[in-house]
SEMAR-447424 format. One line per field, with one value per residue (C-alpha): residue in one letter; x, y, z. Coordinates in nm, 2 decimals, decimal comma. Layout:
N
type <- c(a/...)
X <- c(X/...)
Y <- c(Y/...)
Z <- c(Z/...)
//
This chain:
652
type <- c(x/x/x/x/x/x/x/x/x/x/x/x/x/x/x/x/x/x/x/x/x/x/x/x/x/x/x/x/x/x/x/x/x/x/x/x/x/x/x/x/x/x/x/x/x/x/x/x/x/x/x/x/x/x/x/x/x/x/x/x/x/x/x/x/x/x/x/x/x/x/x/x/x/x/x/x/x/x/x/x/x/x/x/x/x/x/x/x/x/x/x/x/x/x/x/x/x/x/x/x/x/x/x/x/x/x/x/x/x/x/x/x/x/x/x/x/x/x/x/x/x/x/x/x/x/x/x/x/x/x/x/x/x/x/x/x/x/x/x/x/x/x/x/x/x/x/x/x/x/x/x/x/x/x/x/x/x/x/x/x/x/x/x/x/x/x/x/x/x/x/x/x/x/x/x/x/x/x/x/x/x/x/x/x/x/x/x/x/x/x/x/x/x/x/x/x/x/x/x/x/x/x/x/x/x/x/x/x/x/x/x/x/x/x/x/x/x/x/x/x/x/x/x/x/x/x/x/x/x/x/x/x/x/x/x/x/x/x/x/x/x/x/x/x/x/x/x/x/x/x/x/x/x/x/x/x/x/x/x/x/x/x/x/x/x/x/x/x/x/x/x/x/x/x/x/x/x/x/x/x/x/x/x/x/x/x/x/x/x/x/x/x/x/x/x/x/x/x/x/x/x/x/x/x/x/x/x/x/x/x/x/x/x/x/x/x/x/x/x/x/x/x/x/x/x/x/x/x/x/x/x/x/x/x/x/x/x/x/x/x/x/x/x/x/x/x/x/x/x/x/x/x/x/x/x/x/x/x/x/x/x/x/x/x/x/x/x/x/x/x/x/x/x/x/x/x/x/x/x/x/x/x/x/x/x/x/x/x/x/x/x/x/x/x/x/x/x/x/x/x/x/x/x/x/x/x/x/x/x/x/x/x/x/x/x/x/x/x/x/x/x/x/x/x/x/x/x/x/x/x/x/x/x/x/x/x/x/x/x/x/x/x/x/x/x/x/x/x/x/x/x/x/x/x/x/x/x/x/x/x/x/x/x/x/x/x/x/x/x/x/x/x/x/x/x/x/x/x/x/x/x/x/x/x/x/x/x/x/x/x/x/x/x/x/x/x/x/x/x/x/x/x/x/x/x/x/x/x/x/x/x/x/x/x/x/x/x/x/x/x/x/x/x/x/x/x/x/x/x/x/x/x/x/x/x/x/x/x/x/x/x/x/x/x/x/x/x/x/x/x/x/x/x/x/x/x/x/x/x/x/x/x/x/x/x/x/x/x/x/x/x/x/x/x/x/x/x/x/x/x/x/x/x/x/x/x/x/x/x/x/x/x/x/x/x/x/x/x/x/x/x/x/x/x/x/x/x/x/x/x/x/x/x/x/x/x/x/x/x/x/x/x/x/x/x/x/x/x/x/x/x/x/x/x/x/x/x/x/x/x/x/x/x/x/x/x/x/x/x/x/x/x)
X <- c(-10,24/-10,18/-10,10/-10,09/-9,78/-9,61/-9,58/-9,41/-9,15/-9,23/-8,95/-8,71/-8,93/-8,88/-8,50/-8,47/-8,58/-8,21/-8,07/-8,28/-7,96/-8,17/-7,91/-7,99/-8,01/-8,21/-8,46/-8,50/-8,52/-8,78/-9,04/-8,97/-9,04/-9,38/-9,49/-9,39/-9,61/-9,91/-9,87/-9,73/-9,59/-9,43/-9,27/-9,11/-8,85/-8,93/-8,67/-8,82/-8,69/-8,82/-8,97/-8,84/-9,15/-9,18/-9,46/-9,59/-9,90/-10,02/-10,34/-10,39/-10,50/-10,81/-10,82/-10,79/-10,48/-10,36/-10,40/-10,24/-9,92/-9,86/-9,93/-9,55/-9,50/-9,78/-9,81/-9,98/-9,89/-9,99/-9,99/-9,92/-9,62/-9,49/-9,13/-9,27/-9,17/-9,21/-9,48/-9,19/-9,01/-9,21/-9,17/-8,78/-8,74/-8,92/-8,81/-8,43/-8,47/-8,66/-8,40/-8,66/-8,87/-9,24/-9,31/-9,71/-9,83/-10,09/-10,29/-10,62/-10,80/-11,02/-11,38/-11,53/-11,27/-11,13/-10,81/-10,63/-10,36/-10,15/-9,92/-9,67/-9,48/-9,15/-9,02/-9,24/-9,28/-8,92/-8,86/-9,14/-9,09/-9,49/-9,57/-9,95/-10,26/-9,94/-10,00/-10,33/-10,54/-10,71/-10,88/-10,70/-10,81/-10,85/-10,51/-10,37/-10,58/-10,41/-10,12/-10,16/-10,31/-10,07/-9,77/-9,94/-9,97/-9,76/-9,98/-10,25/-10,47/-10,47/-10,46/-10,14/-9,94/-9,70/-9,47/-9,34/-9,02/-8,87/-8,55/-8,22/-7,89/-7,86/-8,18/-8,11/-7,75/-7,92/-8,15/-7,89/-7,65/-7,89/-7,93/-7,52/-7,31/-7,10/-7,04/-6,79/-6,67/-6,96/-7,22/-7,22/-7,39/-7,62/-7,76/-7,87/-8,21/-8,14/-7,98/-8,24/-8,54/-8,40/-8,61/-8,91/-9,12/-9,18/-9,01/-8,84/-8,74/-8,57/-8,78/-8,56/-8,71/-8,39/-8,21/-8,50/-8,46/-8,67/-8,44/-8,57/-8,33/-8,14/-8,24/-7,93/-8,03/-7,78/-8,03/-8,27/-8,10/-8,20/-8,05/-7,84/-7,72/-7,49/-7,25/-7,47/-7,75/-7,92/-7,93/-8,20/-8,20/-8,43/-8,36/-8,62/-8,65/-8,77/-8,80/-8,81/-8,74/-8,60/-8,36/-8,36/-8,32/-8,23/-8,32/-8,20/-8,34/-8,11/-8,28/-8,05/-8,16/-8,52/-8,60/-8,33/-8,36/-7,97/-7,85/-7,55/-7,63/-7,51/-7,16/-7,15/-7,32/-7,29/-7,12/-7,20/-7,02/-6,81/-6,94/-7,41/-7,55/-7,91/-8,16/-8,49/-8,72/-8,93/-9,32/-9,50/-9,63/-9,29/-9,25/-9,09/-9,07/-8,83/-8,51/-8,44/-8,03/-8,02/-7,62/-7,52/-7,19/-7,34/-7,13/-6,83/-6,56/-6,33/-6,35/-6,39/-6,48/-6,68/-6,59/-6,20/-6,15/-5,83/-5,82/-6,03/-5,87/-5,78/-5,80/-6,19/-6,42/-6,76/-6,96/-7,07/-7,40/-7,33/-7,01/-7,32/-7,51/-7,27/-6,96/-6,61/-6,52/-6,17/-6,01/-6,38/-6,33/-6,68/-6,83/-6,56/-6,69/-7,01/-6,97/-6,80/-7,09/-7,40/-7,72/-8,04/-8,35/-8,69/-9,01/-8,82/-8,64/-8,25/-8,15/-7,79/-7,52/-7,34/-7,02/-7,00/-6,64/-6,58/-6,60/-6,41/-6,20/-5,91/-5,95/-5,93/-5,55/-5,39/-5,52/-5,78/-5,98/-6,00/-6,12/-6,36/-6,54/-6,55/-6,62/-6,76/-7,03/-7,34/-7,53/-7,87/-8,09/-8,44/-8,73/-9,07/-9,16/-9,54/-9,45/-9,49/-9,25/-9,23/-9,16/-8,91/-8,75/-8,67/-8,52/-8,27/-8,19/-8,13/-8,37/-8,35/-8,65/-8,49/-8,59/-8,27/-8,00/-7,98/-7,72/-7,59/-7,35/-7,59/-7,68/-7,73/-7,35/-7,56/-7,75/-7,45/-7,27/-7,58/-7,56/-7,16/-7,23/-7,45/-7,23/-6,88/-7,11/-7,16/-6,84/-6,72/-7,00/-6,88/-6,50/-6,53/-6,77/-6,44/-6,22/-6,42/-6,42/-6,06/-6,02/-6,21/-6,01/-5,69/-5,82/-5,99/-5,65/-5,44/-5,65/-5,66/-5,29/-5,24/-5,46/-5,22/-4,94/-5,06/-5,16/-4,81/-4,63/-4,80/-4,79/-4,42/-4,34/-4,58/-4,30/-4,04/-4,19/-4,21/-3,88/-3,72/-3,91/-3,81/-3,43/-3,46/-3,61/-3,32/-3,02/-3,17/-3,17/-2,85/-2,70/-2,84/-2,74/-2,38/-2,39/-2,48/-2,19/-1,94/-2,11/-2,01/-1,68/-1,56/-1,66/-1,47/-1,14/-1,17/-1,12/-0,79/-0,68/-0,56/-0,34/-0,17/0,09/-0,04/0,24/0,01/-0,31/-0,17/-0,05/-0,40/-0,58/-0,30/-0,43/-0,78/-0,77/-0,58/-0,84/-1,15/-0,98/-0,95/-1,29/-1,43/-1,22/-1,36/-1,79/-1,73/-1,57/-1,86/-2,11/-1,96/-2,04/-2,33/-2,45/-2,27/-2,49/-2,82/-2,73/-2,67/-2,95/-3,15/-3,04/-3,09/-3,44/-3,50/-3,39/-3,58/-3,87/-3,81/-3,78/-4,09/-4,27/-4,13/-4,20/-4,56/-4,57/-4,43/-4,66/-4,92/-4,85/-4,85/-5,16/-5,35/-5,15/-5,22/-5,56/-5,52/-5,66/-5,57/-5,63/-5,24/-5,14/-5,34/-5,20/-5,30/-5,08/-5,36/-5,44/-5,09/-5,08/-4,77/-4,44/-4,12/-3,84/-3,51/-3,17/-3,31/-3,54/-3,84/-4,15/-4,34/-4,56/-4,65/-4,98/-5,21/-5,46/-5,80/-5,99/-6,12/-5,83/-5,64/-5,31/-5,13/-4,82/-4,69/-4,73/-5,04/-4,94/-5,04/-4,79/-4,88/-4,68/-4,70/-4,74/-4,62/-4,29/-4,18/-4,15/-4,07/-4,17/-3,80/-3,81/-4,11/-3,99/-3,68/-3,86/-4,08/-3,79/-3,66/-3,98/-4,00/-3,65/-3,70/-4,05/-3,87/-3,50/-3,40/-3,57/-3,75/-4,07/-4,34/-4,46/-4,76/-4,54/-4,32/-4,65/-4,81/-4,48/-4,42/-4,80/-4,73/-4,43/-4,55/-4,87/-4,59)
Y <- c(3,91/4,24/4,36/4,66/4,71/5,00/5,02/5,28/5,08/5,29/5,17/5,31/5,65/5,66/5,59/5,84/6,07/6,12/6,18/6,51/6,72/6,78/6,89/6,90/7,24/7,24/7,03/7,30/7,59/7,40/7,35/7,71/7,80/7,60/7,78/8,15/8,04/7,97/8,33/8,28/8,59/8,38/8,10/7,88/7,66/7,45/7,21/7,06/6,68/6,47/6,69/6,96/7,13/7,38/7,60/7,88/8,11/8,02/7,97/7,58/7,29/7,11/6,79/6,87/7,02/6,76/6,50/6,77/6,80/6,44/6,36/6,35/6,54/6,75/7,08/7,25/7,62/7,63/7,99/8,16/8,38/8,12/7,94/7,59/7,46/7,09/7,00/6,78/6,93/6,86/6,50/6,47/6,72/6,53/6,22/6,37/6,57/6,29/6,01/5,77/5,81/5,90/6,27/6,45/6,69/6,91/7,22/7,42/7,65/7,95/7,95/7,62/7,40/7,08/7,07/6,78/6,54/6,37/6,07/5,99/5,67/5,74/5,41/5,19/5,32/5,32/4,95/4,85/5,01/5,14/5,45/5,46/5,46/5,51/5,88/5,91/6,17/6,22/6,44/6,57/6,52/6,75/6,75/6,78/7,11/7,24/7,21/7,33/7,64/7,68/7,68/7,98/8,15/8,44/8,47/8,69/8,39/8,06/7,89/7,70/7,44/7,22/6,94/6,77/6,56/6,32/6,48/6,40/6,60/6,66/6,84/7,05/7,13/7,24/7,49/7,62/7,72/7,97/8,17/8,17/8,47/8,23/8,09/7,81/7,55/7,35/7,58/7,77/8,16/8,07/7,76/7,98/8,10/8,44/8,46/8,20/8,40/8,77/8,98/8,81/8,99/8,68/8,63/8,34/8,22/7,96/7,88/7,64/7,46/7,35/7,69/7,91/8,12/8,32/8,44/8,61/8,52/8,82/8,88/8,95/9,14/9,36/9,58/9,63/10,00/10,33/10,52/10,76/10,39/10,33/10,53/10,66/10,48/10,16/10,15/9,93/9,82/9,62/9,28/9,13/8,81/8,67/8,38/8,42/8,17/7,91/8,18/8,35/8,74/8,99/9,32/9,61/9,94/10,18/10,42/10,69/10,62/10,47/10,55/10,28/9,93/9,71/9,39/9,18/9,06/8,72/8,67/8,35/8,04/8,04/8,34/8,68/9,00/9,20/9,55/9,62/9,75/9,90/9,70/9,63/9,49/9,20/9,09/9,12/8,73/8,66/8,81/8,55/8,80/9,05/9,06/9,33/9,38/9,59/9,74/9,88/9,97/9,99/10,28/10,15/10,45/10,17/10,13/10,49/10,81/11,05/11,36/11,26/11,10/10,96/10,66/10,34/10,04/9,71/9,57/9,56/9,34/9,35/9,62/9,61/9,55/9,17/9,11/9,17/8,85/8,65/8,68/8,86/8,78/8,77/8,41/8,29/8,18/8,07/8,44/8,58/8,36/8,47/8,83/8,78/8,65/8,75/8,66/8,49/8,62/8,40/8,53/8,70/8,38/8,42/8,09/8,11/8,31/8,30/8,34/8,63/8,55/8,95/8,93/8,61/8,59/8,55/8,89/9,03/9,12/9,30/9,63/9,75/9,92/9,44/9,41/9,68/9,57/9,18/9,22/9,57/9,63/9,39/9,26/9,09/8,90/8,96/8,81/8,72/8,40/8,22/7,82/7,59/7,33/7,50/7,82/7,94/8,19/7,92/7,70/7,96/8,04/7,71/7,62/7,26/7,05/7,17/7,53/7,60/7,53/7,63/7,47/7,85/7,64/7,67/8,07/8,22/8,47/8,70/8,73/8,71/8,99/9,16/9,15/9,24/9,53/9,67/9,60/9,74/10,08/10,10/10,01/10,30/10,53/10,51/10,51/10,88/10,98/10,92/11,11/11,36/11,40/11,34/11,59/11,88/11,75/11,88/12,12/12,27/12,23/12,40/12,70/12,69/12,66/12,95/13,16/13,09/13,11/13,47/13,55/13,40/13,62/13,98/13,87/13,86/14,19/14,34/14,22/14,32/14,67/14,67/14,58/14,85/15,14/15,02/14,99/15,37/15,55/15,34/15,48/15,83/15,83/15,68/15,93/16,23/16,10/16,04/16,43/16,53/16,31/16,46/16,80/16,81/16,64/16,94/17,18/17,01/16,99/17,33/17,43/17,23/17,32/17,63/17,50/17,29/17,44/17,52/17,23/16,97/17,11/17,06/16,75/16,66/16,80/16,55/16,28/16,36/16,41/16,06/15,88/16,05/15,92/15,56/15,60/15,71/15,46/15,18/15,35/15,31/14,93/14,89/15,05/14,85/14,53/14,58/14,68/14,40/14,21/14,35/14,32/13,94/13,91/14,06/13,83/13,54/13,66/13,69/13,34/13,19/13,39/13,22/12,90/12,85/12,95/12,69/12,47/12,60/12,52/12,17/12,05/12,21/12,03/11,74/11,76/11,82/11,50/11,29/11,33/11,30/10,90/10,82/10,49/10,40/10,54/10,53/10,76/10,62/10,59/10,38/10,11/9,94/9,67/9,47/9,61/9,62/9,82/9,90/9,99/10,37/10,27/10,43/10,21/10,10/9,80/9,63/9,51/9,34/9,53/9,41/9,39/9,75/9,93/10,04/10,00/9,90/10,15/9,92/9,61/9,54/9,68/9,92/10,10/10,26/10,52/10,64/11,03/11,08/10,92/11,27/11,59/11,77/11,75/11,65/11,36/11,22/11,30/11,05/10,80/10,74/10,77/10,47/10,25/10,33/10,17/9,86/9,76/9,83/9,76/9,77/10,10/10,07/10,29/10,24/10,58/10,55/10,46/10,79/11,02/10,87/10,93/11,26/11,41/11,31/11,43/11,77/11,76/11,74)
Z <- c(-4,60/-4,45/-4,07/-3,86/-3,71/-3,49/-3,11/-2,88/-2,63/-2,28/-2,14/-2,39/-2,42/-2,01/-2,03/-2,31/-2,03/-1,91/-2,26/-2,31/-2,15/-1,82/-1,56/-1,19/-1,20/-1,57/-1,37/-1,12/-1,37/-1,57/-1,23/-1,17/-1,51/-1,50/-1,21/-1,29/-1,66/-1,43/-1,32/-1,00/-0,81/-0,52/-0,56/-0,18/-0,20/0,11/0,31/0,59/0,75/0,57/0,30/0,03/-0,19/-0,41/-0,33/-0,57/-0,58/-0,97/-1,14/-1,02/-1,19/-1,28/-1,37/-1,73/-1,69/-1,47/-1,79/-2,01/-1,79/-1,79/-2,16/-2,27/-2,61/-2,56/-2,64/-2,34/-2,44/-2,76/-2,95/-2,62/-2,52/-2,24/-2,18/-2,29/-2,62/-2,61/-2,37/-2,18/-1,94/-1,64/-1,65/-1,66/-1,42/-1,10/-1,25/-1,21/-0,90/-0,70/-0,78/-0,93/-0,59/-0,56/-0,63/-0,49/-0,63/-0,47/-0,66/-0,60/-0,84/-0,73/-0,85/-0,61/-0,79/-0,54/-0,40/-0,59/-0,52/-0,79/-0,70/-0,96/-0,88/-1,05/-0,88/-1,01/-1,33/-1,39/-1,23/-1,47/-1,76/-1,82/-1,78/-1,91/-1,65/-1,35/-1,32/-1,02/-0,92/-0,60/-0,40/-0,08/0,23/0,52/0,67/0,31/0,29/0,57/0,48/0,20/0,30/0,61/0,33/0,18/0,49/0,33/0,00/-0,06/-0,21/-0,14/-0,49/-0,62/-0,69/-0,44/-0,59/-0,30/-0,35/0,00/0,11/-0,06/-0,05/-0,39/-0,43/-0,05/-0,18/-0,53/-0,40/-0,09/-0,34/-0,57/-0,26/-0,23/-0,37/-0,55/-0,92/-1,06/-1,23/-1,02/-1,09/-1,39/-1,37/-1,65/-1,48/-1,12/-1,05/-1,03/-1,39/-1,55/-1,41/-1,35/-1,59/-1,39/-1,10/-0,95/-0,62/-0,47/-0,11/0,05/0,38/0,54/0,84/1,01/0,98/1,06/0,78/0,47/0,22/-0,10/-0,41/-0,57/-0,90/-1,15/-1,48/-1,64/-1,77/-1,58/-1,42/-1,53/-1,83/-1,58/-1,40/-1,78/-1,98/-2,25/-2,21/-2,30/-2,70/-2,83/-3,20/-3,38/-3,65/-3,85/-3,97/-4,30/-4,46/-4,83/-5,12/-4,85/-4,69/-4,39/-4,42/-4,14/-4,15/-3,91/-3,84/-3,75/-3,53/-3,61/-3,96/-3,97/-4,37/-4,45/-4,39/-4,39/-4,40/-4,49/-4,79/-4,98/-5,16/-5,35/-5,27/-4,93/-4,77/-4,68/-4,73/-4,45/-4,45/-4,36/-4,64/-4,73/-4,87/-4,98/-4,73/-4,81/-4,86/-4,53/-4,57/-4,56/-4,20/-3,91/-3,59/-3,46/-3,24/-3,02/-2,97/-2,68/-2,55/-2,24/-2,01/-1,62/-1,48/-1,29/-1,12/-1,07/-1,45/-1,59/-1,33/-1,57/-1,30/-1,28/-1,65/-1,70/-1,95/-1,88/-1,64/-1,75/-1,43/-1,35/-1,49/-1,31/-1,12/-0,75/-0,87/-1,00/-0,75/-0,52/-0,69/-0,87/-0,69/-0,77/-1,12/-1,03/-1,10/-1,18/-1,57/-1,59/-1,50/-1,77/-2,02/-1,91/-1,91/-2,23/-2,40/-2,57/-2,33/-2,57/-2,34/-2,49/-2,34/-2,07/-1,96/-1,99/-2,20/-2,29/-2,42/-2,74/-2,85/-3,14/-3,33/-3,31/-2,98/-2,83/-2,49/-2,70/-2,89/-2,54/-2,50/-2,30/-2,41/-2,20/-2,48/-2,61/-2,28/-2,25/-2,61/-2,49/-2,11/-2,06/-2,34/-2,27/-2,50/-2,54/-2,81/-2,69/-2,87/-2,78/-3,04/-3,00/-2,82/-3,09/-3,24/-3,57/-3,47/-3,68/-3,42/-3,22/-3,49/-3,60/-3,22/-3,14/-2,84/-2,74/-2,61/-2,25/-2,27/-2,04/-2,36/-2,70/-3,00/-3,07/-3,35/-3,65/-3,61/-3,92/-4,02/-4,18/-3,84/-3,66/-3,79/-3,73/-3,39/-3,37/-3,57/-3,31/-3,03/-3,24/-3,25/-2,86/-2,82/-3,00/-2,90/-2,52/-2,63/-2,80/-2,54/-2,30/-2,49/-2,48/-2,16/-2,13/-2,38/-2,18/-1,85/-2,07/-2,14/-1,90/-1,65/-1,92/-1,89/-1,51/-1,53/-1,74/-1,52/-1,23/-1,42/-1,46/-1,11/-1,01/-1,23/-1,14/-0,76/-0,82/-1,05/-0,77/-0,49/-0,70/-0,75/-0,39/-0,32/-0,50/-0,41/-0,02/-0,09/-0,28/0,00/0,20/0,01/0,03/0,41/0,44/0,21/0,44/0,78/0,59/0,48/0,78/0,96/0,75/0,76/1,16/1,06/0,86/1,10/1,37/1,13/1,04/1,38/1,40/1,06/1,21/1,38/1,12/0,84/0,51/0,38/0,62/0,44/0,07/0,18/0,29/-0,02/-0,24/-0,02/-0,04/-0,39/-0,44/-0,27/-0,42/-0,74/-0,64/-0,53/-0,82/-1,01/-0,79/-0,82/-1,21/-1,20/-0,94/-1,20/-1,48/-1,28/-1,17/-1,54/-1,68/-1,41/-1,53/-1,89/-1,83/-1,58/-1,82/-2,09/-1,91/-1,82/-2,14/-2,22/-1,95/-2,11/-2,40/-2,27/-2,10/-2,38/-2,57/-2,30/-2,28/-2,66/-2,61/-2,33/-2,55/-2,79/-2,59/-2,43/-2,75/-2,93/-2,64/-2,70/-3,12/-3,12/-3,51/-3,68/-3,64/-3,27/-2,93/-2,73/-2,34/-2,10/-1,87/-2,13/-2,12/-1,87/-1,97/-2,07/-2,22/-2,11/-2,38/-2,30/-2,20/-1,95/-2,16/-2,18/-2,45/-2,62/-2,95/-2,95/-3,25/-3,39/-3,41/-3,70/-3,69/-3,70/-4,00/-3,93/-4,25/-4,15/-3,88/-4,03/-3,82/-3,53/-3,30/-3,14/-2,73/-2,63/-2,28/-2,27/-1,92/-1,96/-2,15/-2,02/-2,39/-2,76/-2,81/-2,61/-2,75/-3,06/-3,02/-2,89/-3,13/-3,37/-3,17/-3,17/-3,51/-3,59/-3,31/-3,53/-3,90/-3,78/-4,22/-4,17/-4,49/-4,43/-4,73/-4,85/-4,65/-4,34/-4,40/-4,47/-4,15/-3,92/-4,09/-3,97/-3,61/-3,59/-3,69/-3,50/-3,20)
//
């Protein structure tokens, strides 16, 4: 004898309600996300007394779709381009957010269609554990329609849907708090309104009838600026997906290179290998969908000032434009993490972030050119799969029955590495992009300071000249008025002379003749001196000469190594952030490389030396001599280490 058996148990379905990973503020997301599906350009968040509803502008219900929305497991977006996936969301999320209490729903469609009202009794379905034939539909009556129209007072149309929950705290503090500039521990950034639904041109206010207030909800997407608004642009690069022989395949089109096609390809069983390489793309049946990767650094002067370069800071880690919406970033490990990651946008809708293993907090020293790569350079997986369950999109991403979380745990490496490969080229396309304009500051003031080294120096042979030719004409007319003193002085002793003996006058001319000797004797000493003088000032002029233009050479030479980023040495005096002083008081840091970096001649290090701690060649010389010995102290340098020290010593 044979029997039919199966049976659904509703009362375990219902309690499996709260085991879907439906958050409070999941369960908000997901309502919002129902009504900005229905079209809906406004969306109110209500609090009244006694009352909070949601109120939004959308296409409506008939009573068709009513039966739809409240069939659990049903697909009700079928082949469309929406945020449902599992035809379930709206039933956890008023069961969650109305603490088991009754929940009304009221919705109009244009075209003659009734205004409806839907009562679902979460109470006593929950307390009775049957949820079939609970759900009712009625038709509302005139004050209903009032209010209903009054709420949409600010519309253009008066079609819509409002799900009116009674008033708890939870739900008040909930909705209070997306309109707050403030993340946290309590209230992740990926979990608020303006992140979730950012890319959207919905809008969203908080009418709260107590406070007497209309607030419209900040929208927060990274990307969303103008070319101009970000250093080099937004790059935009696009993966495809295939699934081929039971494997998934990835395929990326550089757009620098569109006639060849790349991937990571497979290495054994199971892995993948480490460098992209070109590839044949598959069969066109065997097509999944595509994946946009799109990069971007929003322009920040507190980070990097393109008119005053200088080296990029370590110390800033978000731009006015999200301190604005999210909050300061500083002490807020939840908006590091989130800054950190890589943002999964489905259908427009901001999902999650993931965590690419090339780009974790912990590679983020204290270098600021770590921090830059993990907190500055944004990244985004954009794709735009078709709703169903089967989707295969959305099985390698991840999604979850709650559209609002994805199980990132399982992403495919080859897909992965994908994606960092992308990023590690904007990050290097912006760093070279500062140099260069570090390297044209240095420039640029070397040739301004030679030009006013050269003004300096005529303005002062011109003095000189001056000088001279004004203490010439001085002598001259001091040796006239002396000749004509002692022309009058003669005449005078002539006179007198007569009157002396001619013994007196020999006696004077022995005199005379004495002195005129010692005179003489003295100009030549004097003229000795004073030539010795200009031989030895000239001399020293000459040295000085000399030295500046070895000094002119040195700082040269500086200026163009500082600027000389090789694989082993960064030469930046702004990226070092923690220190260690030696015995001479001149600063330097070890650091570990990152993967990137070839560094093999320092035994994986990377040594920073800090340019404007030396004021000569010489100096720098030593003390990288010194650094040298302190990281090698057996001073046994590999011939790769001595070939590597030896070609930046001599580009010094």
């Amino acid at each position: 004898m044979y029997h039919n058996v199966g049976s659904l148990n509703e009362a375990g379905i219902l309690r499996n309600l709260y085991r879907k990973g439906f958050s409070l503020d999941n369960c908000l997301c997901e309502l919002i996300a129902n009504s900005i599906d229905a079209r809906a350009k406004n969306i109110i968040l209500k609090i009244e007394n006694e009352k909070i509803k949601l109120i939004d502008d959308g296409r409506g219900m008939n009573i068709e779709n009513i039966k739809n929305m409240f069939d659990i497991n049903r697909e009700n977006h079928s082949n469309e381009k929406t945020m449902g996936v599992s035809g379930l969301g709206g039933k956890p999320a008023t069961l969650i957010l109305s603490k088991e209490t009754e929940v009304v729903i009221y919705t109009h469609k244009l075209d003659n269609e009734k205004y409806l009202k839907i009562i679902v009794p979460w109470n006593e379905i929950m307390n009775e554990g049957i949820y079939t034939g609970k759900i009712k539909i009625d038709d509302m009556n005139e004050d209903e329609i009032n209010n209903f129209e009054n709420d949409r007072l600010n519309f253009n149309i008066k079609r819509g849907t409002t799900i009116e929950f009674k008033y708890n705290d939870d739900l008040n503090q909930l909705i209070q708090k997306n309109f707050m500039i403030k993340s946290g521990v309590d209230f992740l950034p990926n979990n608020r309104l303006s992140v979730v639904f950012g890319k959207f041109d919905t809008h969203i206010f908080l009418n709260d009838i107590n406070e007497k207030n209309f607030i419209e909800l900040k929208k927060y997407d990274y990307f969303c600026g103008n070319d101009n608004q970000y250093y080099k642009g937004i790059d935009v690069q696009t993966i495809e997906h295939y699934y081929t022989n039971g494997k998934d395949r990835f395929i990326w089109y550089n757009t620098d290179d569109f006639n060849n096609a790349y991937e990571f390809k497979p290495y054994g069983k199971i892995g993948f290998k480490q460098k992209v390489e070109r590839t044949n793309v598959p069969d066109e049946e065997c097509y999944v969908g595509e994946y946009l990767i799109k990069t971007c650094v929003r322009k920040n002067n507190d980070f990097f000032n393109i008119d005053e370069p200088s080296g990029i800071s370590g110390e800033t880690y978000s731009t006015d434009y999200e301190e604005n919406i999210l909050g300061s970033a500083k002490g807020d490990i939840e908006l590091f993490k989130f800054y950190s990651k890589t943002n999964v946008i489905r259908n427009n809708q901001f999902i999650d972030g993931i965590e690419l293993a090339e780009f974790k907090i912990s590679n983020a020293r204290s270098s600021a050119e770590s921090k830059f790569s993990v907190f500055y350079v944004r990244t985004e997986i954009v794709y735009e799969p078709i709703s169903t369950v089967e989707n295969r999109q959305d099985f390698i991403i991840g999604i979850q029955e709650n559209k609002n979380q994805l199980n990132s745990n399982n992403l495919p490496l080859n897909f992965t590495r994908l994606v960092s490969h992308i990023k590690q080229r904007k990050v290097d396309e912006v760093l070279q992009y500062f140099n260069d304009l570090i390297k044209e500051k240095l420039k640029n003031n070397s040739s301004s300071k030679k030009v006013d080294d050269n003004i300096e120096s005529n303005e002062d042979e011109s003095n000189e000249d001056v000088s001279n030719e004004d203490e010439s004409n001085e002598n001259e007319l001091n040796e006239d008025e002396s000749n004509k003193d002692k022309s009058n002085e003669d005449k005078s002793n002539e006179d007198e002379s007569n009157k002396n003996k001619s013994i007196e006058k020999k006696l004077n001319e022995v005199e005379f003749n004495e002195d005129e000797s010692n005179e003489d004797e003295s100009n030549e000493v004097k003229s000795n001196e004073v030539k010795s003088n200009g031989e030895e000032f000239n001399e020293d002029e000459s040295n000085e000469e000399e030295f500046n233009e070895d000094e002119s050479n040195e700082v040269k030479s500086i200026d163009e190594s500082r600027n000389i980023i090789e694989d082993n040495i960064i030469f930046d005096s702004d990226i070092i952030n923690s220190v260690e002083t030696n015995e001479d008081n001149n600063i330097f840091e070890s650091v570990e490389s990152s993967d990137d970096k070839k560094v093999s001649s320092y035994d994986d290090e990377v040594v920073v030396i800090n340019f404007n701690n030396y004021t000569s060649g010489i100096e720098l010389k030593t003390k990288i001599i010194k650094i040298l010995e302190k990281i090698d102290e057996n001073k046994n340098y590999s011939n790769d280490k001595l070939k590597i020290i030896d070609e930046l010593l001599l580009s010094l």
